[in-house]
Structures are given as C-alpha cells and as structure tokens.
VOGU-3710 file (C-alpha; in Angstrom, 3 decimals, decimal comma):
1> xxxxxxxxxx> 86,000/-131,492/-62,464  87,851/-131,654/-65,590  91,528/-130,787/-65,940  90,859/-128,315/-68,670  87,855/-126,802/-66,645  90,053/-126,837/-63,174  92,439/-125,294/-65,016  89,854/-122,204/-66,994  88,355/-121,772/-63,870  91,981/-120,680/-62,206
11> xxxxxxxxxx> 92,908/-118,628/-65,000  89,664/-116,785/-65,805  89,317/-116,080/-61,770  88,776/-112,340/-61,212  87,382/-112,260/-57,206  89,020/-112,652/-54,276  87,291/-115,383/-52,029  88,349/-114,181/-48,694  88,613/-117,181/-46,336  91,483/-115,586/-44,691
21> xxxxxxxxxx> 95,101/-115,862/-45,397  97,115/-118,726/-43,849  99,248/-117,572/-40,836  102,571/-119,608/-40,387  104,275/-120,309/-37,467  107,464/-120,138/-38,461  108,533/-122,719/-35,467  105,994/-125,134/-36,201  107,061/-127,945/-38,586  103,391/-129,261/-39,172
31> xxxxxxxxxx> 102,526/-125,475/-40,192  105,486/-124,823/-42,440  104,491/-128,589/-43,923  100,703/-127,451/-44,642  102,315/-123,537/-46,010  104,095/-125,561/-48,354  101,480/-127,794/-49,533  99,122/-125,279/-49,981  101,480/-123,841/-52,326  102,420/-126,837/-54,207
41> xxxxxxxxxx> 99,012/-128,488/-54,686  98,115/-125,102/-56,463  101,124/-125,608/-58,410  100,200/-128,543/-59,611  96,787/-127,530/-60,569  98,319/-126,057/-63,885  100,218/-129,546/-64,979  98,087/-132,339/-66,753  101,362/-134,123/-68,622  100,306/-137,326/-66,571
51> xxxxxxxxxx> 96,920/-137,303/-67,659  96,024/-139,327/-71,228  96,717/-137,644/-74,232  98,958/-135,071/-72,908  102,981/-135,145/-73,151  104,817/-135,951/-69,921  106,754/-132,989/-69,211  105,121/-130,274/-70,585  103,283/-127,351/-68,898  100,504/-125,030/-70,936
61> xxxxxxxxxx> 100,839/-122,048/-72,899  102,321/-119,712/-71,184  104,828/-121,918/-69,919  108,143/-122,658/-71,399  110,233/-126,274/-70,988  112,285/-125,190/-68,633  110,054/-124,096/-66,082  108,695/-127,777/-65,559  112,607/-128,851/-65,135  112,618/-126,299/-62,435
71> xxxxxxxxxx> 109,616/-127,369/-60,638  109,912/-131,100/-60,997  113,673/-130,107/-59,040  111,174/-128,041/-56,468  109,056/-130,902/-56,010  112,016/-133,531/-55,623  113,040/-131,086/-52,616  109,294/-131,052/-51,531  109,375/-134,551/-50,725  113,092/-134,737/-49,479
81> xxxxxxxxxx> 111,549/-131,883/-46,717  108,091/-133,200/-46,131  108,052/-136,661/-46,725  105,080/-136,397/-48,484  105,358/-139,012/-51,988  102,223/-137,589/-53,878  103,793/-136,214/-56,745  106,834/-138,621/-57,180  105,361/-140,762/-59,664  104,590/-137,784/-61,634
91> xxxxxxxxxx> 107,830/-136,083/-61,474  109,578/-139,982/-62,052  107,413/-139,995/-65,395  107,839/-136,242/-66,664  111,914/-136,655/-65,816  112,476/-139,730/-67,942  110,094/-138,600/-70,839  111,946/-135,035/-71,531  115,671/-136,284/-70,561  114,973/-139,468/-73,747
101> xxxxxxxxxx> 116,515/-142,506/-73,943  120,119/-140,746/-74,913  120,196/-138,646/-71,313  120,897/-135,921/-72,961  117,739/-133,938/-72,378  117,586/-132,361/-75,473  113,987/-133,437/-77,235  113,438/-133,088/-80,374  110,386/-130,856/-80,194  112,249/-128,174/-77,907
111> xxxxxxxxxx> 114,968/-127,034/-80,680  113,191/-124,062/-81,096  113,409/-123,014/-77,574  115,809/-124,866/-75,409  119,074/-122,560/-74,761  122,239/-123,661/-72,523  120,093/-122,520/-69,164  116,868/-124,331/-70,325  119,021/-127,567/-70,534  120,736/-126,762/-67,246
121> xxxxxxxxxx> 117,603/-126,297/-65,011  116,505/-130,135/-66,277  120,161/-131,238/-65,567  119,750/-129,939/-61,869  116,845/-131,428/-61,221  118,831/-134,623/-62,196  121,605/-133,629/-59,652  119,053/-132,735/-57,191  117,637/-136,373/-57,074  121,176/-137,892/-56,888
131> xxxxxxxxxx> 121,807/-135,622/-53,681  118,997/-136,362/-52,107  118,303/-139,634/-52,782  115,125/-139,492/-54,744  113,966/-142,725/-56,059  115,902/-143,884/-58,775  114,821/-144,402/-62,552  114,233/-148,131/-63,460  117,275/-150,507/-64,668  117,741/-149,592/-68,153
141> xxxxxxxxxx> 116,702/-145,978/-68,331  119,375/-142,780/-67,426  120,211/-142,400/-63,725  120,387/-139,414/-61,826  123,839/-138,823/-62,010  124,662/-140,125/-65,501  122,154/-137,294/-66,954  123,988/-134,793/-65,107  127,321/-135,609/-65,833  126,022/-135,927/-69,631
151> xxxxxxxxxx> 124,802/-132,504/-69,999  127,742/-130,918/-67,953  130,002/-132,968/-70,871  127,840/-131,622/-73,683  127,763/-127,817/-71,940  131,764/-128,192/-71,719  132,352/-128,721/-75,285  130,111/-125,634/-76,067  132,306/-123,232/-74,209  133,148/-120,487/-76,657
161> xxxxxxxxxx> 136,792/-119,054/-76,114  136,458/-117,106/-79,774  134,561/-114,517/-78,557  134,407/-112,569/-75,716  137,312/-115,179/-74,069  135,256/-117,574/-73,072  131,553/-118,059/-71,619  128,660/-120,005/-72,846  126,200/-118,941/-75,364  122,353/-118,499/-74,401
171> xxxxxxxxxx> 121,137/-120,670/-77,019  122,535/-123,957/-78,688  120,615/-124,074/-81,549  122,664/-120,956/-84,425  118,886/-120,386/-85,824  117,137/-119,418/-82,173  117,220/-115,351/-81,081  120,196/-115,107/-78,402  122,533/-117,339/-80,311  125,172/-114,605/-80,284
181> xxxxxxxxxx> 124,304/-113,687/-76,461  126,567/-114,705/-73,384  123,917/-114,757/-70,125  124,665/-115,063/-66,985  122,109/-117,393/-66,225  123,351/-120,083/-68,522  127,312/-119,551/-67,403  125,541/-119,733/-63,842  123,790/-123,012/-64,007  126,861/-124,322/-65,887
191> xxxxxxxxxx> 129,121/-122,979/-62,623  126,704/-124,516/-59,903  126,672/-128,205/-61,655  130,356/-128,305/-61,567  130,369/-127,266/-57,961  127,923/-129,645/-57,152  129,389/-132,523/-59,598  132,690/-131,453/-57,877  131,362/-132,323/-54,220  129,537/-135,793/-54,937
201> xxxxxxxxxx> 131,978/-137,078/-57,124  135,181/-135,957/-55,748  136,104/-135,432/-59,526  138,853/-132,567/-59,555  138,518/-131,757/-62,885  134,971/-130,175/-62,144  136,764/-127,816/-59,753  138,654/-126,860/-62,425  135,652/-125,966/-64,581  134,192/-124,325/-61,473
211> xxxxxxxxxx> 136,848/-121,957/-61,157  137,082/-121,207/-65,015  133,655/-120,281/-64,807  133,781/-117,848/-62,228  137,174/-116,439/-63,338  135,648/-115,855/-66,955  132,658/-114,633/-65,006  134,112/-112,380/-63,267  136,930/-111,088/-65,479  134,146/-110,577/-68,515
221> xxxxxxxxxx> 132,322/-108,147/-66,247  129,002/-110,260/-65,451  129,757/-110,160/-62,262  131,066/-106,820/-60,666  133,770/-106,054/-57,655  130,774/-105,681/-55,393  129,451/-108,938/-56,354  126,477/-107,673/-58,380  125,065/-110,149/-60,967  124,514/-108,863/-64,058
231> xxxxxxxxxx> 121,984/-109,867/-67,173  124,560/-111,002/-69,897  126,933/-109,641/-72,546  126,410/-109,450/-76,620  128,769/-110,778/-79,126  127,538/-108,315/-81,318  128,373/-105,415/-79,538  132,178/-105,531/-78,745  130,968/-107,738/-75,316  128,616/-104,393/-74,041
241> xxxxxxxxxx> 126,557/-105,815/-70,988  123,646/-105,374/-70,179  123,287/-104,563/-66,589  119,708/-106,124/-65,343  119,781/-107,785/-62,300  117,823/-110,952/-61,053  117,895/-112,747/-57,562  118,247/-116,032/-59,709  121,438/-114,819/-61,098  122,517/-114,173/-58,049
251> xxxxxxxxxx> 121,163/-117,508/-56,208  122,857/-119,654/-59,016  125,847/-118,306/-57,822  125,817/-118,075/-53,783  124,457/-121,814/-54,242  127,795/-122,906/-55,947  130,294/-120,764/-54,071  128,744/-122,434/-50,849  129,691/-125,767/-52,705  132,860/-124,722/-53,206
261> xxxxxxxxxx> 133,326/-123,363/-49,650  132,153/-126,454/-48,284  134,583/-128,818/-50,114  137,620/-126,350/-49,777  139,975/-125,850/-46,855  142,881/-123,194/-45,877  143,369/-120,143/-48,365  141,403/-122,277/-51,035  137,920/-122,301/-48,379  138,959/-118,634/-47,188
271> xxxxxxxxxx> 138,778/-117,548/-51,100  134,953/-118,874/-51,301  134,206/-117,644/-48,270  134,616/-113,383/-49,519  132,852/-114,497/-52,396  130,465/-116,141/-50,622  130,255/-113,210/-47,862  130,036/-110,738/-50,987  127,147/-112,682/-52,684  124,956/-112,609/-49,682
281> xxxxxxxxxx> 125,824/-108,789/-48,866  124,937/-107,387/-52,360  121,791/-110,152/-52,290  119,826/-107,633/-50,120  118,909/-105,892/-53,483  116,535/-108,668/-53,691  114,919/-107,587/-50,324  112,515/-104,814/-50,242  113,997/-101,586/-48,895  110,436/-100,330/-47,109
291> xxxxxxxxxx> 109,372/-104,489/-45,827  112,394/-105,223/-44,415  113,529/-108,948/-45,318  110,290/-109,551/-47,524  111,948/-110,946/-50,816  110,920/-109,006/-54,331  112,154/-109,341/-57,653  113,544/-105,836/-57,998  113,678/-104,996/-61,283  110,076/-105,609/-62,779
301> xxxxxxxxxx> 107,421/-106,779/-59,254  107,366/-102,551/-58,240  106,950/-101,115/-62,080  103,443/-101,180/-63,976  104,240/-103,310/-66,871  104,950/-106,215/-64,008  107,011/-108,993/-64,608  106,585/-111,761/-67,548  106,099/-115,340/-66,751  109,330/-116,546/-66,185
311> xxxxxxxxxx> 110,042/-113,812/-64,775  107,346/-114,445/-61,811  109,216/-117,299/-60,905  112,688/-116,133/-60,100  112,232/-115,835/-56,441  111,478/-119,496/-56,349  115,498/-120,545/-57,479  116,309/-117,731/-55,061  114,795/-119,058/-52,118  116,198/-122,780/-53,070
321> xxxxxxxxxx> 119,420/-121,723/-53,422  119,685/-119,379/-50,207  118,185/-122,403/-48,297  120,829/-124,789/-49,395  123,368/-122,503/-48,784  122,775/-122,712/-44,897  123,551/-126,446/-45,275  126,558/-126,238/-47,699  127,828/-123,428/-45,634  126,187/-123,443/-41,680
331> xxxxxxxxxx> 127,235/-119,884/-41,296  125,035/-118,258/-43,158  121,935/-119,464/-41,555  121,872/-116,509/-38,685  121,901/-114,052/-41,888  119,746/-116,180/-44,387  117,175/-118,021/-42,396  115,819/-114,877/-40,825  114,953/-113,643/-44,173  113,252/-116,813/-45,179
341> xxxxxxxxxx> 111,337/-117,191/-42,184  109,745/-113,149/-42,956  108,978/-114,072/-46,647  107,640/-116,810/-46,066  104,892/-115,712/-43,920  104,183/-112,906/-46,410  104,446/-114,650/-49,077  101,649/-117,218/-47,820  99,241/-113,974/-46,543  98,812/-113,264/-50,359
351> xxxxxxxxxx> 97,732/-117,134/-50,509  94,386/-115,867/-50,711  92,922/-115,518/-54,314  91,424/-117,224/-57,177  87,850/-118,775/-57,064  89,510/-121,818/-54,939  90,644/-118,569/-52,423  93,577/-120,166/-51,806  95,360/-118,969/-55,180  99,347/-117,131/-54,147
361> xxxxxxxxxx> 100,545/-114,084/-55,446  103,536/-112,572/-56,597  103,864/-109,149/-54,502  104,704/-110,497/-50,952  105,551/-106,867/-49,529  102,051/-106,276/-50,383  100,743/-109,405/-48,602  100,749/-107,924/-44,799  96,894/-108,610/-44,676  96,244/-111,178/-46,931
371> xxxxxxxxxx> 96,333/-109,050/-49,650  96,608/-110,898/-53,305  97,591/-108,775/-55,860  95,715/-110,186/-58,939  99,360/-112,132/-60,056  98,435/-116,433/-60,227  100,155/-118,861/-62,075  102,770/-121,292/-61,996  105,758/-119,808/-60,529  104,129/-117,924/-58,290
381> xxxxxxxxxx> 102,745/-120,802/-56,409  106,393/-122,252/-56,743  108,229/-119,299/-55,612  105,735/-119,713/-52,487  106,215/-123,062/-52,253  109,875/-122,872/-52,163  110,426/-120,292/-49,490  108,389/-122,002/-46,937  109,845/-125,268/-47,520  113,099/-123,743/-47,057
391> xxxxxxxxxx> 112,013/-123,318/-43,420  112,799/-126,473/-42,847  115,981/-126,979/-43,573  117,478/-126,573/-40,509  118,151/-130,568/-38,613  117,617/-132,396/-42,238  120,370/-134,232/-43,853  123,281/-132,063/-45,698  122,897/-133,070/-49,402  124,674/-137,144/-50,658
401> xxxxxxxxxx> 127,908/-137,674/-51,626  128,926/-140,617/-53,469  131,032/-141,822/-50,514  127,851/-140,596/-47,877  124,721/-141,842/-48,714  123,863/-141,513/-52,362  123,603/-144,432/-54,593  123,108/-142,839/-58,191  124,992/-144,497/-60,997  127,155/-141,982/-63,032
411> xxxxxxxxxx> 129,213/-141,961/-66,197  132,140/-139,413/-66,259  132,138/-139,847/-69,930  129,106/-139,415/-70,817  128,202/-137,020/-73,597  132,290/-135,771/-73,605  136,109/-137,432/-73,929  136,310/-138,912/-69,920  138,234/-136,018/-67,681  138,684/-133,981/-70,573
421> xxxxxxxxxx> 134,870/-133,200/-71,630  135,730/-130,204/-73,569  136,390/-132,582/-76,399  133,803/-134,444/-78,903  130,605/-131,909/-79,017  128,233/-133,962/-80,164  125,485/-130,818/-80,533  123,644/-131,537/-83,963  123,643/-127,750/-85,167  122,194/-128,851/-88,873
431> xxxxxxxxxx> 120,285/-125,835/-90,676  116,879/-125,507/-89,252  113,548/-126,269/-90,989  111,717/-123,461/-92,313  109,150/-124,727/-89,465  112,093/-124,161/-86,815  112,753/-121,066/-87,906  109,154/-119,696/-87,435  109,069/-121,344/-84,253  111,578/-120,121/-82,761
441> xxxxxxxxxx> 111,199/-116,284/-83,783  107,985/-116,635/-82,335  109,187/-118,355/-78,786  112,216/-116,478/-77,779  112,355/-113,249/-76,838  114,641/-111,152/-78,584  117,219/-109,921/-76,178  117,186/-105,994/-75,008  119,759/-103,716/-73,871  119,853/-102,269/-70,801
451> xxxxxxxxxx> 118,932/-98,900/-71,529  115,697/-100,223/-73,375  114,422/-102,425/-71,448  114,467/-100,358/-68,023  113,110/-97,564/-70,318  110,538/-99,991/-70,951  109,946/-100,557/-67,462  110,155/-97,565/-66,082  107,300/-95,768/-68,457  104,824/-98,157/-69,350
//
C-alpha cells in the first residue's frame, strides 16, 4: 500500500476491529519489547520524510516541527531499550536534515513556528544520542553534543532580564504570537539541558545556569511552594500567570532536578532532593483520582472539547522523564515504577482501534477492557510507546558521561562566547516577510488566560 493511502486509511478509520487488546506482563521483557513496538510501528505509520519527494524531518498536517524532534528523541531511547535498529537510519537522516549544516537547528522554513521549546525538544534529542550512545553523525556533519551545546549557547543569550527579571520568551522570532509570553515549557527544556550538559560535561558553568533557571522559576511564580507547575506568565500583563497545568511541565522539571541530585553531594544533593521529593508528590495530579496510578493529562483528556494535538502527546515526555528519573535518582523507582508498570498496561488495552485494530488511544483510565476511545494519531501512539518502554529501565546502563562511556564530540563555544554563552546572540530577528507574517498568525495559537481557557474547557 501506498504511504498516502496507509496513511487515509488510519485517519479516516471509524470501527473498532476487535482482535483483542494486548495484555502485558509487566515482568516479561519480551512482552514489554512487543507493547512497545506495537506502539511505535503505529507511530511511524504517520511519518513518510524518508520516502522520495518528502522533507526529512517533517510530519503531516496536523503536526508541528517539534513533535518529530520529540519522537525522533523517543525512538533514539527505543533502540537504546530494545535493541531493535529499524528506525535508526531514519531518525540519523531526519536529525541531520532539520539541525542544517550550522547545528543550530533553526531551518529556514520553521520561522514561522519554531519558539524557544520547539528548538529545545530537537536539542534534546541531540543530548539524548550523546548519552546513550546512539550512532554518531558522519565526519563532517554536527555531532551530538556540539548541537546541544550550540542551542543551549544560542538559548543563553536570549535570556530576557528586562522584563519580568529574567526567563525565556516562548517564541524567538518578534513577528510570531507568544513573542511577549514567558512559558514554562521553554524555561523548562532550557533548565533540563543545562542539568544534563552539566552531568556529561562536568562544565560548572551549566550548573550555574541550572540554578538560575530554577531560582527565576521559582521566584517568578511558575512554579509554586507546593511544587505545582504552572502554564507561563505575560509580559503584557504586569507578569499575571496563567495557572494551567501539564505533566510535561512538570516532567521537564523532575527530569533535571534528578540530574542535579545525581551530580550533587552534602547540603547541595540534600537541596535537589526536597525539590525532587516535592516534584514527584504534587506529580500525582497527573494520575487519575478514580484509576489509581493510570496516568491522564488532567486538564483537557476528562472535558468534552478533548485535548488538541500537541496536547495528546504530553504524557509521552512525562513518562520519559519519570523513567529516567529512577536512573538519575534510584530512589524513586519504588514510587515511580509502580505507576509506570499500571499505565502501561492500560495504556496498551486501548491499543485496539483503527482499521489495522491495533490503533492506541489517548484515555488509558478508560482502557480497562480494551476500550479505544476514538483518539489516534501521533502522540498517542508515542505517549504509549514511551510508558511501556520505560518498563525497562530497570538493569540498563545509567545515561554516558564524557569520562564513562560516551564518545560525542562537543564544542563549548559553539553558538555563544566559550564559558560565558550569554554573550554574542547570533538570533537573526530581521522584519518578517509579509509571507511570515501570515504564516505565522495562522500556525501559532494565540495564548489564553487562565480564566478563558478553563472556561473554554469546562463548557464546551
């Protein structure tokens, strides 16, 4: 069959084809293998950027840019758990093509959409493969490490003390919707590169941006006393934030504190520790209150408007992060893997839909049966995909180090000034074309208040 027709055929299905829903044993590691793959080769049902004609890199409409930096990072893991190679070509070939010849990942054709957390996910994908040792890029192109350390540079000299003391922006780009937003998301991704930069590279100077993060984090209000994880704060608006929470918010987070803890000893390790503790405590928002330890995206999976595509794939970063955490941070696994090992059998009981019957759903709590809940698409299979292969975490190799098994090539100065990469932004920020403009009032969603948008939820 066609791509184009495999891929109508998924999105016009409308019947259940009930072959009956895949039951994991949770202390099998051939069944969590096969959960996992079931999930991903449905995944990967929805990418063609390999295929002649089509960009490397690039998912369909609905899909943004980011999301594909997000699975390709999935799929890195996949193999690094399974030792299954299918996709690595693919991911090799969609990595170089959207990072460019600069490692900068920042393409030309994405200006009207890519904001400091759409950058970000790409960039830790890149520190992903230098951690676990996926294959590297041939002489001549970026390495792993480089990229990373590039965009980290570039994300450091955007840091915006002039309003609101500090944070990153959403967007890059002045003429994209969000410019004037602060999101937790993108100060999030920002905060778990430099923990991670900070533990392969032994680099101080990332710890230092690590804690500057989370201080301005913290002290700005985004995240609360309790450790809740709020949606972001607008310029605009005297710094009012908006109070949404999502479990990726969250896992971006508990994923870099564990970092920190894990590098850290005495008072220093003891202070990421409560936050660490606090993180996973206040994380059980994200777990639904009537299936207990069945993970749920909160604010939009229960309410009738649903949630929106990238929205779907939250859980996914959640479960990646929470799964890493038990390695960064080995006492957390009697709290977190419990939880995994319960979603993850729901979620792969909804693995039931579509024409191909096999097609995963977004509802898990709903899934007790093999119930799908009409929800398909890309980051649903990922989210599914990532919580099972979280399973088997447990016995594999704690993520490389430069001095302990990983042999990326990096470049400190890349994209900044050497140990001071606040200095020499390099961001083109030219007036947009008339074409950008259009674009990019048509891609990104204006940003809502808090009041609005759980108004919106909570009556349509």
């Amino acid at each position: 069959m066609r791509w184009s027709s495999k891929l109508a055929a998924i999105w016009t299905a409308a019947l259940i084809v009930p072959s009956g829903a895949y039951e994991l044993d949770v202390n099998s590691r051939d069944s969590i293998i096969k959960g996992a793959t079931i999930a991903a080769d449905g995944m990967m049902n929805y990418y063609a950027g390999h295929l002649p004609g089509n960009t490397p890199g690039i998912l369909p409409p609905p899909y943004y840019w980011w999301e594909v930096g997000a699975m390709f990072g999935g799929l890195m893991d996949y193999w690094w758990y399974t030792g299954n190679d299918t996709w690595n070509d693919i991911v090799m070939q969609g990595m170089l093509h959207q990072i460019g010849a600069d490692g900068q990942i920042m393409p030309k054709n994405q200006t009207t959409t890519e904001g400091n957390d759409d950058q970000a996910f790409w960039a830790i994908a890149t520190m992903t493969a230098a951690e676990r040792g996926f294959p590297n890029p041939p002489a001549g192109k970026p390495q792993w490490l480089a990229v990373t350390q590039t965009v980290f540079n570039l994300q450091a000299t955007r840091w915006d003390d002039l309003h609101c003391d500090g944070g990153l922006r959403w967007q890059i780009f002045t003429w994209n919707n969000g410019y004037d937003y602060k999101n937790t998301v993108s100060n999030g991704c920002f905060f778990q590169l430099a923990t991670r930069l900070a533990r392969y590279t032994g680099n101080n100077t990332y710890v230092e941006w690590a804690n500057k993060v989370w201080d301005w984090t913290a002290a700005s209000g985004l995240i609360s006393d309790d450790y809740r994880f709020y949606d972001g704060l607008d310029i605009r608006s005297n710094c009012t934030i908006n109070h949404n929470q999502w479990s990726y918010n969250a896992g971006l987070y508990l994923g870099g504190a564990a970092a920190m803890y894990n590098i850290s000893t005495g008072a220093e390790q003891e202070k990421w520790k409560k936050r660490l503790d606090g993180i996973l405590w206040m994380s059980g928002v994200f777990f639904h209150p009537e299936q207990a330890d069945i993970m749920y995206e909160a604010i939009c999976e229960p309410y009738p408007r649903g949630c929106n595509t990238d929205q779907k794939s939250f859980k996914a970063y959640f479960s990646r992060w929470l799964a890493l955490t038990t390695q960064l941070a080995p006492y957390t696994a009697e709290i977190i893997m419990p939880k995994l090992r319960t979603s993850a059998k729901a979620a792969l009981r909804t693995c039931v839909g579509g024409t191909d019957g096999i097609t995963c759903g977004l509802k898990w709590y709903k899934g007790d049966w093999g119930a799908w809940d009409g929800n398909f698409g890309v980051g649903e299979q990922m989210a599914v995909m990532e919580v099972t292969q979280g399973l088997l975490i447990p016995g594999m190799p704690a993520p490389f180090t430069e001095t302990k098994g990983g042999n990326s090539t990096g470049d400190p100065s890349a994209g900044g000034a050497g140990d001071n990469p606040q200095l020499n932004a390099i961001v083109d920020l030219s007036q947009p074309t008339a074409g950008q403009k259009a674009g990019a009032a048509f891609a990104t969603l204006t940003v809502l208040s808090m009041t609005g948008y759980m108004v919106y939820y909570m009556v349509t």
